[in-house]
C-alpha positions as CSV (number, residue, x, y, z in Angstrom):
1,X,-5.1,37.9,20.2
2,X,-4.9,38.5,16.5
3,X,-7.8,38.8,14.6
4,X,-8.9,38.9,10.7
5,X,-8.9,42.8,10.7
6,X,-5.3,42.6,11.8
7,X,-4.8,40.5,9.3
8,X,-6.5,42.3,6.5
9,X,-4.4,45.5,7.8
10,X,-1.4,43.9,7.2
11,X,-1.6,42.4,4.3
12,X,-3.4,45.8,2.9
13,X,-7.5,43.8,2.3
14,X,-10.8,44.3,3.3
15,X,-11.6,41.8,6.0
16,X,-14.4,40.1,3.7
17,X,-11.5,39.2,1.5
18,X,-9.4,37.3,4.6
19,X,-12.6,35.9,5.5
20,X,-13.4,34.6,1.4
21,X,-9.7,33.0,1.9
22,X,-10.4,31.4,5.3
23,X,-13.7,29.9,4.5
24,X,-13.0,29.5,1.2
25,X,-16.1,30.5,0.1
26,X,-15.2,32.8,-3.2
27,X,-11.6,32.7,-5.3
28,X,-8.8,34.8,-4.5
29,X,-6.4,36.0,-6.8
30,X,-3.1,34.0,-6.6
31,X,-1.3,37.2,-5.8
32,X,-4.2,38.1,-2.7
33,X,-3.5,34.8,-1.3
34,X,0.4,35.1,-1.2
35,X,0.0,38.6,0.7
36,X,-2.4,37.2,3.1
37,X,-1.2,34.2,4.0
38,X,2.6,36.6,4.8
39,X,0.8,38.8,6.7
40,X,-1.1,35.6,8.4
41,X,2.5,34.4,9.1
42,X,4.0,37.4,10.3
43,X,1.4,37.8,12.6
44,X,1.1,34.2,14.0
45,X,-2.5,34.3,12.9
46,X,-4.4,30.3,13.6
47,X,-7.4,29.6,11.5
48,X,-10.3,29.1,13.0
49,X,-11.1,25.5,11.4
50,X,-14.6,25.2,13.0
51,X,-15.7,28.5,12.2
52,X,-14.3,27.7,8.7
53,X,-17.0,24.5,8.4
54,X,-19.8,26.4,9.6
55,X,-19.0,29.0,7.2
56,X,-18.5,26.8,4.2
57,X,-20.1,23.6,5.6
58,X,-17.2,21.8,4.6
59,X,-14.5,20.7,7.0
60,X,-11.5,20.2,4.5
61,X,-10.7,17.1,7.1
62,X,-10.1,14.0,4.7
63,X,-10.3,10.5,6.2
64,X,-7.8,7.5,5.4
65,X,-10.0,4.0,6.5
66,X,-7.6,1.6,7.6
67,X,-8.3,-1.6,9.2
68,X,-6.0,-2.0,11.5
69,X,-7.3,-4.9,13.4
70,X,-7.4,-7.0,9.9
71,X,-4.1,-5.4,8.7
72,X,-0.6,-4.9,10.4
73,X,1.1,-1.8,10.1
74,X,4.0,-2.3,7.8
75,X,6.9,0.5,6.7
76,X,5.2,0.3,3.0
77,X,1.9,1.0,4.8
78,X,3.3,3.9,6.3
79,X,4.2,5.3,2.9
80,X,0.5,5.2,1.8
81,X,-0.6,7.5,4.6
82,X,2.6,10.2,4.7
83,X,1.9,10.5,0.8
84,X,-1.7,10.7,1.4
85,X,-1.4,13.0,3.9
86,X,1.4,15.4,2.1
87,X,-1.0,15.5,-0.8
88,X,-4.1,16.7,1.0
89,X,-1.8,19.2,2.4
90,X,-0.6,20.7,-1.2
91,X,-4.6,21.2,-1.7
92,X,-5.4,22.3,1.7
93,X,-7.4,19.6,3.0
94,X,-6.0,17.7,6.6
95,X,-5.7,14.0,6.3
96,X,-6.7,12.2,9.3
97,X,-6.5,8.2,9.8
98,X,-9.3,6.4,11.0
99,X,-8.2,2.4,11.7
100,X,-12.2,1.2,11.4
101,X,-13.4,-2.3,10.7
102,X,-13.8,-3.6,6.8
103,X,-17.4,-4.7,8.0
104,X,-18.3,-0.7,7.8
105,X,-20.2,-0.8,11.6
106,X,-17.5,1.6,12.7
107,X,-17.3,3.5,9.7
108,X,-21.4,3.9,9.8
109,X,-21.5,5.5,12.7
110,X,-18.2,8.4,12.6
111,X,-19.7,9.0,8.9
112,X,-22.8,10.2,10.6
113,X,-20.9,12.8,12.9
114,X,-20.1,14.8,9.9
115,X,-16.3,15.0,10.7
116,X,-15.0,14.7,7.3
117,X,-15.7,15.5,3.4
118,X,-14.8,12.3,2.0
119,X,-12.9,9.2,2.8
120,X,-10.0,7.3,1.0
121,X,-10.3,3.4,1.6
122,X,-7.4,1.1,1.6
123,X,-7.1,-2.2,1.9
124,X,-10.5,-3.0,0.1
125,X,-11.9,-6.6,-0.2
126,X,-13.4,-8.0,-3.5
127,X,-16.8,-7.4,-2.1
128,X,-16.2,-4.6,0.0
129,X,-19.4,-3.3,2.8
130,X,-17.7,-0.3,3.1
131,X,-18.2,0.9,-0.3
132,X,-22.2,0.5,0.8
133,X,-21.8,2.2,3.6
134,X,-20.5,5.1,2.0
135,X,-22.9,5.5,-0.4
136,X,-25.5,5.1,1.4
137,X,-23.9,8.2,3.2
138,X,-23.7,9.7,0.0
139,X,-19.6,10.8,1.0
140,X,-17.7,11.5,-1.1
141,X,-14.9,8.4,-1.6
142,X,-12.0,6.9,-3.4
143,X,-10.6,3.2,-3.3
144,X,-6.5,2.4,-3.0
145,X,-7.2,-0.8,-4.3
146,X,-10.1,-2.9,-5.9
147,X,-13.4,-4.6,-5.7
148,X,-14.6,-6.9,-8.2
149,X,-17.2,-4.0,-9.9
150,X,-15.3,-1.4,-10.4
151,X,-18.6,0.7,-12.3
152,X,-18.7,4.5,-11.0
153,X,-16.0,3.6,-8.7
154,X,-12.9,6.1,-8.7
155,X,-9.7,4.2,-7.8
156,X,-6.0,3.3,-8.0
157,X,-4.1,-0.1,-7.6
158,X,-1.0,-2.0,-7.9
159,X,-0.6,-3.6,-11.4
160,X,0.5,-7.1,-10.1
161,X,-0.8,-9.0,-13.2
162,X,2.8,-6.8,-14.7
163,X,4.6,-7.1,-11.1
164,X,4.4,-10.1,-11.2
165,X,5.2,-11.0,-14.4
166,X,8.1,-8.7,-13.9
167,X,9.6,-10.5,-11.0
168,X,8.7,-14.3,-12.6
169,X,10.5,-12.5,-15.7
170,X,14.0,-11.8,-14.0
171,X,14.4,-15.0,-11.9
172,X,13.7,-17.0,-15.1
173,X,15.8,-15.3,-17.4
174,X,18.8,-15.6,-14.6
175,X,18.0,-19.7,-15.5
176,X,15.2,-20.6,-12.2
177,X,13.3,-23.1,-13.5
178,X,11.6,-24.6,-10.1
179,X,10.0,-21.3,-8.6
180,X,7.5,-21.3,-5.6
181,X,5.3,-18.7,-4.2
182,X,4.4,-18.0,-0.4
183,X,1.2,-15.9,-0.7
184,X,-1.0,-15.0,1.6
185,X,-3.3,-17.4,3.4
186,X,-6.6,-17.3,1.5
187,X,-8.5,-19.8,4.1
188,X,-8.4,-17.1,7.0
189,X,-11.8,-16.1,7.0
190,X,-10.5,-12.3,7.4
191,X,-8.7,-12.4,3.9
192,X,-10.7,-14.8,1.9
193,X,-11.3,-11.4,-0.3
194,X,-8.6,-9.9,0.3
195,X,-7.6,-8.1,-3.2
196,X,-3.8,-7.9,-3.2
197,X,-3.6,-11.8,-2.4
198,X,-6.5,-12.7,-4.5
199,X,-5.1,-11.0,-7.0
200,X,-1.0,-12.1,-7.2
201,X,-2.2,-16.0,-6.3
202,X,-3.7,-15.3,-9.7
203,X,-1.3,-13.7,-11.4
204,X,1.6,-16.4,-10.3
205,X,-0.3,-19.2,-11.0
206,X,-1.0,-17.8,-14.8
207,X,2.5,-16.5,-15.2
208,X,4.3,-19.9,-14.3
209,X,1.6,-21.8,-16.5
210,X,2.6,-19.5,-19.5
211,X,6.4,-19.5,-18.6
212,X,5.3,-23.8,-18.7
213,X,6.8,-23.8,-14.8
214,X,5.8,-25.6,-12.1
215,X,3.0,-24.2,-10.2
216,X,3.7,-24.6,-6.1
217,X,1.9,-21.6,-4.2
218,X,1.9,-22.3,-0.3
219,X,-0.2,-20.1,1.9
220,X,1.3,-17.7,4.7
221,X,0.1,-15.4,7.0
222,X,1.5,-11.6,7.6
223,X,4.0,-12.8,10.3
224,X,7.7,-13.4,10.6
225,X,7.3,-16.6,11.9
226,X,4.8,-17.8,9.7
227,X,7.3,-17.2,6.9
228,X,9.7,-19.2,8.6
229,X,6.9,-22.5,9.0
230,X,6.2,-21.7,5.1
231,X,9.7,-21.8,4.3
232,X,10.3,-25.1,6.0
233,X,7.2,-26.7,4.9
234,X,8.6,-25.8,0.9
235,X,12.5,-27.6,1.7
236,X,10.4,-30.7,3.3
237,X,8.2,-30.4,-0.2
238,X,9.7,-29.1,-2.5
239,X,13.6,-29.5,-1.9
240,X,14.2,-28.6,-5.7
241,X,13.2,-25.2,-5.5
242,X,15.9,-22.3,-6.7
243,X,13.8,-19.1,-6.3
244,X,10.9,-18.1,-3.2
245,X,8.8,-15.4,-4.1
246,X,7.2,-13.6,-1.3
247,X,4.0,-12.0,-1.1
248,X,4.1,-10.4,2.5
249,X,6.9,-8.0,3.9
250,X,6.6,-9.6,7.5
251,X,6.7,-13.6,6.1
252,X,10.1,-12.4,3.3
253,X,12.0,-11.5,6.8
254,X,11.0,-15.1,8.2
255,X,12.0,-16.9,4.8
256,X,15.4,-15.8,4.6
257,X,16.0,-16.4,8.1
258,X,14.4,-19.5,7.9
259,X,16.6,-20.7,4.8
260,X,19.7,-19.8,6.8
261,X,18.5,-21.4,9.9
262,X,18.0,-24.8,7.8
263,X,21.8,-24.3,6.4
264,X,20.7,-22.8,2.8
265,X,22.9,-20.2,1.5
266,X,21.5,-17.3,-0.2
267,X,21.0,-16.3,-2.6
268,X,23.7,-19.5,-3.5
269,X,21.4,-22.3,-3.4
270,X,17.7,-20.6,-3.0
271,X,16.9,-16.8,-4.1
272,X,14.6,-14.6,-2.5
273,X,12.5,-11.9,-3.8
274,X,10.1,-9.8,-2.1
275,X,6.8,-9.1,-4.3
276,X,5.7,-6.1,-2.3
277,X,8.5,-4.3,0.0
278,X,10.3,-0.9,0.8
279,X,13.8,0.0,1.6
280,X,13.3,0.0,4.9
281,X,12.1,-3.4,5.3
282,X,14.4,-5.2,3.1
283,X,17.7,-3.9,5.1
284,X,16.3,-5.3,8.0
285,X,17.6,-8.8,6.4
286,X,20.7,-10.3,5.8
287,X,21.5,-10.4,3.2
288,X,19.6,-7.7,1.7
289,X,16.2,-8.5,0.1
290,X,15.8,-8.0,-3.1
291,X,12.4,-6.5,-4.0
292,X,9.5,-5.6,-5.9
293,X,9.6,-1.7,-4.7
294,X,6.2,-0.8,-3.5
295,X,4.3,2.1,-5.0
296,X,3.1,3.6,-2.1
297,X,4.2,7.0,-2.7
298,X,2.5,7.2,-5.7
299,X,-0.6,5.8,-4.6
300,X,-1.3,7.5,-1.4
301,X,-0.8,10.8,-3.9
302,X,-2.9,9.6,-6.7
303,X,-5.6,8.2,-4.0
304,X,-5.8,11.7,-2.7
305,X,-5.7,13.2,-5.7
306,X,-8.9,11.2,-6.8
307,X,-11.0,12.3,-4.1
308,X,-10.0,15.8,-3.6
309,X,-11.1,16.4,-7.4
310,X,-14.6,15.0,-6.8
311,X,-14.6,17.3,-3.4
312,X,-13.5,19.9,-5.8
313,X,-16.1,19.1,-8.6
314,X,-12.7,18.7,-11.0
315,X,-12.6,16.6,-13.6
316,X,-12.6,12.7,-12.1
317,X,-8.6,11.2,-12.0
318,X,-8.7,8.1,-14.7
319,X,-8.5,4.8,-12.8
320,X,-4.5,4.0,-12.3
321,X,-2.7,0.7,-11.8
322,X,0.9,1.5,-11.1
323,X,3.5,-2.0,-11.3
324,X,6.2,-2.3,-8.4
325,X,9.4,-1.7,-9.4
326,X,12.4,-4.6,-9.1
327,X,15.1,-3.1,-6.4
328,X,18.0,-5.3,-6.1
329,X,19.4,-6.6,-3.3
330,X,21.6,-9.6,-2.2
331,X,19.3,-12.6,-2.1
332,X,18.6,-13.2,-6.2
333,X,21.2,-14.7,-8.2
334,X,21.6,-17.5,-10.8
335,X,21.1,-20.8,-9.7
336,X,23.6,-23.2,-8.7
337,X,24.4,-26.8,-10.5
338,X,22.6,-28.6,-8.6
339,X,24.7,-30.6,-5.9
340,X,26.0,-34.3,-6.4
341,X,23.7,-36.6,-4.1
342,X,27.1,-38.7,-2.9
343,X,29.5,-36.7,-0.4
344,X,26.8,-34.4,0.3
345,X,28.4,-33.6,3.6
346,X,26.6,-31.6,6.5
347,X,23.0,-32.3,4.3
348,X,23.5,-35.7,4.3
349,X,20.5,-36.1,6.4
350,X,18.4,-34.1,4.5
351,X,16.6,-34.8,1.1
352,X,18.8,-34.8,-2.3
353,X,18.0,-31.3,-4.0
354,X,19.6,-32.2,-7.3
């Protein structure tokens, strides 16, 4: 078994200065470090992470508090936690996921087990318990997202006042002039708070007011084939509609398909465009989604970031709102003259459009 004197040996140290390294308990020179973490290598030395807490009573362990049984996991969530976890990793801290309640109950009682320096929350609620909860516990923590007070509070959040202005901006200029919103469903008692719907509901209805639009925002909940019943419920509705925007990466899938299933072309007669997707996600349509590109990867980083510097006693990371990005894809173009109501052919059955 190799030990820290074998290590030390090798890489030419006293073993109190492996052991500073290890517990991290005074600094090493940049150049000490490189040679013992070699000889560390060479030597198939493991740290001994428990002995490394007691030492330093810290466990560089890092929590990410998901709520999993509120939230689906998505391919855009998944880029929060590998950037999260890649940049605890850069700074020597281990990132571990805990999928916990946004009441707090569960976050209450693994808090009080001492298994972690600090937590990252995502998902956060207007009003969030969690937030109480932790400091209460007085543990270290940073927000990936927004409550309504933000005093004190170290976080970072997508700008969608600007992404969605953004994404209102390009349909309109390609000439949509009867626009519609699926967002999320703001009656389910488990998102009535939620800050990323709150927050682009918003956002939509004051950017079609300024662009002097109509204002038609239907509610959907984070499921294919709730998509599909929203998209159904705006052609009986609202059969004038050129452009869907789509708040959730599940419902987008269940729109398109839905518009094709009901005979629509796209992007020919109705555009789609995702408000909050990844690469991944939109391919999984045909055509092609176009999207607002999630900023996950820079989130999960800058999230991280945040509450490793507090855990470092660093200067605090300046509260960040980052805009998704448009991404083209295959289902926004201009719109279409609208179609004659006479001779209207296989939609003869259905409502005029023009």
């Amino acid at each position: 078994m190799v030990t820290m004197k074998d290590v030390a040996q090798r890489a030419g140290v006293s073993i109190a200065t492996v052991s500073f390294l290890l517990n991290d308990t005074k600094p090493v020179t940049a150049a000490t470090r490189a040679r013992i973490e070699q000889a560390m290598l060479d030597l198939g030395y493991r740290r001994n992470m428990v002995a490394r807490a007691l030492a330093s009573r810290r466990t560089h362990i890092i929590a990410m508090a998901y709520p999993a049984l509120e939230h689906k996991f998505g391919m855009s969530t998944a880029e929060f936690f590998t950037s999260a976890a890649e940049a605890a990793r850069k700074e020597d801290y281990h990132l571990v996921l805990w999928p916990v309640g946004n009441d707090g109950v569960e976050l209450r009682e693994l808090l009080g087990q001492g298994l972690v320096d600090g937590v990252v929350l995502m998902e956060v609620q207007l009003d969030d318990p969690r937030i109480d909860v932790l400091r209460k516990s007085a543990t270290p923590f940073a927000l990936i997202g927004r409550t309504t007070e933000l005093d004190g509070l170290s976080h970072v959040d997508i700008d969608f006042d600007t992404t969605v202005e953004d994404a209102v901006r390009h349909l309109y200029e390609l000439g949509h002039r009867q626009l519609a919103l699926i967002s999320g469903d703001l009656d389910d008692p488990r998102f009535h708070a939620y800050g990323p719907w709150v927050r682009v509901e918003a956002a939509y209805r004051r950017v079609a007011a300024a662009y002097d639009l109509p204002v038609v925002v239907l509610p959907c909940s984070d499921t294919t084939s709730a998509g599909k019943a929203a998209v159904a419920r705006l052609l009986a509705d609202y059969p004038e509609t050129t452009a869907v925007l789509v708040l959730n990466e599940y419902a987008a899938l269940g729109v398109v398909s839905g518009l094709k299933r009901a005979g629509y072309d796209v992007p020919g007669e109705v555009s789609v465009l995702s408000l909050l997707m990844v690469p991944e996600t939109a391919a999984m349509a045909d055509p092609e989604l176009t999207m607002m590109r999630t900023p996950g990867p820079e989130l999960g980083q800058l999230g991280t970031e945040a509450l490793i510097r507090q855990l470092e006693g660093a200067d605090p990371l300046p509260p960040q709102l980052v805009p998704a990005k448009l991404s083209p894809g295959a289902t926004v173009a201009a719109p279409r003259a609208p179609r004659p109501k006479a001779g209207a052919g296989r939609r003869g059955a259905r409502k005029a459009r023009s």
